[in-house]
N, C-alpha and C positions, 0 to 999 in steps of 0.2 A: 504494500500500500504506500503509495505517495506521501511526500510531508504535507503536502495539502489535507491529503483527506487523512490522518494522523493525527493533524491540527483538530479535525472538527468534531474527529473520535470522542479526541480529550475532552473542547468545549463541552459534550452533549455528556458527560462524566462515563462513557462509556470504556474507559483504559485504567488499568489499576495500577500498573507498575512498569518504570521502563530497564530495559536489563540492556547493555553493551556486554557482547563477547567478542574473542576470535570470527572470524569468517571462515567458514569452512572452503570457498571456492578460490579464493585470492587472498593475500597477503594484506592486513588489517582489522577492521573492527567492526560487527555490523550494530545494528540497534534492533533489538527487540523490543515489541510491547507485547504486554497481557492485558486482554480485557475482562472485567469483571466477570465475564461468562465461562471464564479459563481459556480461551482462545490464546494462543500467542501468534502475530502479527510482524514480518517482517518489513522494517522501512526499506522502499525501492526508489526509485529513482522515477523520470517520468517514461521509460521506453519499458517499465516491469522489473528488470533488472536490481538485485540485492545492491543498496548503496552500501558501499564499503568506503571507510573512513582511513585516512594513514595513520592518525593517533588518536589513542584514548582518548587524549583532552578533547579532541574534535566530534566523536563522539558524544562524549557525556554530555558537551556545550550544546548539540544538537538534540536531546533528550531532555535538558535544563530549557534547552529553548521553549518547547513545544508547552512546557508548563509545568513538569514534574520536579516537586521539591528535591528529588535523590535521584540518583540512576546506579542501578548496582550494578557493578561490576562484576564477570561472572568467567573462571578462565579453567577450562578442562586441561589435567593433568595424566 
């Protein structure tokens, strides 16, 4: 899902939580949300596409952005 529509997720209180991890496809960071339904929702780009981030900070900023007091950071070992 686009930041557009991620943006309007949040507005409507429909997102609970944003999580950044690793990307599985490319080298970086993706952003996750969870919507109170338990759904988890990847942010993409506008052609579909998984947006992938070069650093944390860029992520998390983008997750802070959209409205989330926290974004948890989340890294498979």
């Amino acid at each position: 899902m686009d930041l557009m529509h991620i943006k309007a997720e949040f507005e409507a209180g429909r997102l609970s939580e944003a999580v950044t991890e690793p990307s599985e496809q490319s080298e970086g960071w993706r952003l996750l949300l969870h919507t109170v339904n338990g759904e988890t929702l990847v942010l993409t780009d506008h052609s579909g596409r998984e947006r992938v981030y070069h650093s944390l900070d860029h992520a998390t900023e983008v997750g802070l952005d959209i409205g989330f007091d926290s974004v948890r950071v989340e890294e498979h070992f």
